[in-house]
C-alpha positions in Angstrom: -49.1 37.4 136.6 -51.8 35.2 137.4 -54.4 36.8 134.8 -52.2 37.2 132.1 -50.7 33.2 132.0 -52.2 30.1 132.2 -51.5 28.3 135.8 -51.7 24.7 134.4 -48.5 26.1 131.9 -46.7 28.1 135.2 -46.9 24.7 137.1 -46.4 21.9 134.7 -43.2 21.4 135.4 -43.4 21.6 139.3 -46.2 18.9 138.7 -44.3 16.6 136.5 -41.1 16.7 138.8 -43.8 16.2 142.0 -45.0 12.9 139.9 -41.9 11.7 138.4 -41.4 11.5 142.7 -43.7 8.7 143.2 -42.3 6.8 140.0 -38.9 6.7 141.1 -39.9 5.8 144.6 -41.9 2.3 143.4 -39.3 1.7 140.9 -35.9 3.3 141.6 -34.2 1.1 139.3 -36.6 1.3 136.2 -37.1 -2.4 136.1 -41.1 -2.1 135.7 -43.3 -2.0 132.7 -44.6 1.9 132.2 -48.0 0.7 133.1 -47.4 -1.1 136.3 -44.9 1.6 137.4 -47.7 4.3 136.9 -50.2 1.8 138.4 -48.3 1.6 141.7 -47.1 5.7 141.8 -51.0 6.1 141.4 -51.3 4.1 144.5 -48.4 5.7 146.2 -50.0 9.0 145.4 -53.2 8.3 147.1 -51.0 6.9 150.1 -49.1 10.3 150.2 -52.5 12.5 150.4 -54.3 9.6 153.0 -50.8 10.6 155.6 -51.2 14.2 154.5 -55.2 13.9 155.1 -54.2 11.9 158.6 -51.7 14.6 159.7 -54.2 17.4 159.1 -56.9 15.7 161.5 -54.3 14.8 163.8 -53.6 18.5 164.3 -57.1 20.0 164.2 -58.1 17.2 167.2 -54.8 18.7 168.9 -55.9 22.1 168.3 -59.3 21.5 169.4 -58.4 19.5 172.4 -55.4 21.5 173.5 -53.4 18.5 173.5 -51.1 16.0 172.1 -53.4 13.2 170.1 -51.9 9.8 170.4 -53.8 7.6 168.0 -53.2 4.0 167.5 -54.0 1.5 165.0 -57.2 0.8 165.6 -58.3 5.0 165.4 -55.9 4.7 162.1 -57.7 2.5 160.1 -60.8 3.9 161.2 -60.1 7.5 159.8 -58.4 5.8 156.9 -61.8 3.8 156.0 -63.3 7.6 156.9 -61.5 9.1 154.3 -61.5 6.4 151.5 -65.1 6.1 152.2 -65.6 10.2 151.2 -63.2 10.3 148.2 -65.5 7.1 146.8 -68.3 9.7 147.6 -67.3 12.5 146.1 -65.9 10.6 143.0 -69.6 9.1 142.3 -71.3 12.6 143.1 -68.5 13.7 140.4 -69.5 11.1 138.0 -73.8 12.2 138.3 -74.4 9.7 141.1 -74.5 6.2 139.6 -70.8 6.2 138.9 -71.6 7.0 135.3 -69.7 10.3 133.4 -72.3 13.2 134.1 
């Protein structure tokens, strides 16, 4: 199946419906301009993949420890300044380095 369609056709509607999600979650009554609304599902996006990102090192450190990982706020923000910091990273490397299109 996979060789003989595309995959960005297969999926488009599972990816629409999986965006239309953050939409209706910032503005569940439709009260926002199209732009705001997609400016703040963006956001709640990137929010969805940071827990999802936090969750995943969460359970290597358990894994690796052979324990439960209790982190608190302070171990939060620092993973989540961790993780911003790398997508910034690889966004520039991305972009050839200077933040300019390659």
């Amino acid at each position: 199946m996979h060789a003989k369609h595309d995959a960005r056709k297969t999926t488009a509607n599972a990816r629409a419906a999986f965006l239309a999600r953050f939409e209706a979650e910032v503005d569940p009554d439709g009260t926002l301009s199209p732009e705001e609304r997609r400016r703040r599902a963006e956001h709640a996006r990137s929010a969805y993949f940071t827990r999802l990102a936090l969750a995943a090192v969460k359970a290597r450190r358990q894994r690796r420890d052979g324990g439960v990982v209790a982190m608190g706020g302070e171990d939060l923000q620092g993973l989540v300044e961790e993780v911003t910091a790398r997508r910034v990273t690889q966004g520039l490397a991305a972009e050839g380095g200077d933040g300019s299109a390659a």
